[in-house]
N, C-alpha and C positions, 0 to 999 in steps of 0.2 A: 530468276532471282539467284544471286550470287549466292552460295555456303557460308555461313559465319566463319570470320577468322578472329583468332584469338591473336592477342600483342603478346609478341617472347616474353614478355616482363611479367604477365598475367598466368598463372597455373590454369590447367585446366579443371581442377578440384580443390573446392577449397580447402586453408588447411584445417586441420583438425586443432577443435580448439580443448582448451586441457583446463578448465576451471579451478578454483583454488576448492576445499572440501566443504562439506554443506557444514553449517553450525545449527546454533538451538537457539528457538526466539519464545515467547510466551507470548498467544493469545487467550484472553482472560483465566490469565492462570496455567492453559495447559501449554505442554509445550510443543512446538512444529517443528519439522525441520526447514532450510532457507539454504538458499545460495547468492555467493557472492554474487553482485550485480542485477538482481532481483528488487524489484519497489515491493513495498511491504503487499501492497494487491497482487501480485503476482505470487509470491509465498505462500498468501492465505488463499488463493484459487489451487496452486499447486497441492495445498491441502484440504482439497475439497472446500474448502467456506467460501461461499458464494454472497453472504448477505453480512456486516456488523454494524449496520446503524437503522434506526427507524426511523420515519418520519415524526415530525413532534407534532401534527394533527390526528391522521390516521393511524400512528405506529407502525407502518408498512415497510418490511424489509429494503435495504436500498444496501447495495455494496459497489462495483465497478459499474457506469453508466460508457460516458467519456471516452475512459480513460486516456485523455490527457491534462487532465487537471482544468476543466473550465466550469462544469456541471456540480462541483460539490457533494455529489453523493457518494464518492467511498469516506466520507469525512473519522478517523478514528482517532484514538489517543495513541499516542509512542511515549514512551516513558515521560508518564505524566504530562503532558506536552498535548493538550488537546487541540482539534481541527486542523489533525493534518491531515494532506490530501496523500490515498493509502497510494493513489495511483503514480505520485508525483516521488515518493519519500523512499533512498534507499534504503532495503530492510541491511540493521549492525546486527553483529552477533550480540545478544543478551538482551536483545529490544523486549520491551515488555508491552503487547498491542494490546489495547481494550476497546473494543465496542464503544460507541457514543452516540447515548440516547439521545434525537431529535437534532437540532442546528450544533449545540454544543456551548452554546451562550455564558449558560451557568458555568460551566468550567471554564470556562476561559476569562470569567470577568473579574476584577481582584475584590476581598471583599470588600476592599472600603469604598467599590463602587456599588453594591447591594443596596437596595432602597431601604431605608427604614436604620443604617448602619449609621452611627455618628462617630 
């Protein structure tokens, strides 16, 4: 078997990459740190949170499954903005994540579509 050759165009190391500085985001309230080019799941794994939504039968923790946005379970709020997908969403500086109980229905429906609202 021939040695790998590299193309002259191609470094043999890659190069070092220099990220912009982490900022502050708020999940329920407290604050994390975040880096640019981070989905809001990757932030909140970075800081240890593994789990921010329950299931709305069982209440059973659910955070990254997927992660690529087909399965539904990192589903959280971003500044007010429920059922986004945590895995899918770049985390902004000053994002404010919350947890969201169950599919996330209620918050996302307007009220004058509530049953019983005239």
């Amino acid at each position: 078997m021939r040695p790998l050759r590299r193309h002259p165009a191609h470094p043999p190391e890659p190069a070092p990459a220099r990220p912009d500085g982490a900022f502050t985001v708020t999940f329920d309230g407290r604050p994390l740190p975040a880096l640019p080019g981070q989905t809001v799941a990757a932030a909140l794994w970075a800081a240890g949170v593994t789990a921010w939504r329950d299931t709305r039968g069982a209440g059973r923790p659910r955070g990254v499954f997927c992660g690529i946005g087909v399965c539904f379970d990192c589903l959280v709020s971003v500044d007010d903005r429920p059922n986004q997908r945590a895995c899918l969403v770049p985390v902004r500086p000053g994002n404010a994540i919350r947890t969201q109980p169950g599919t996330g229905w209620a918050d996302s429906r307007p009220r004058d579509a509530e049953p019983g609202h005239e």
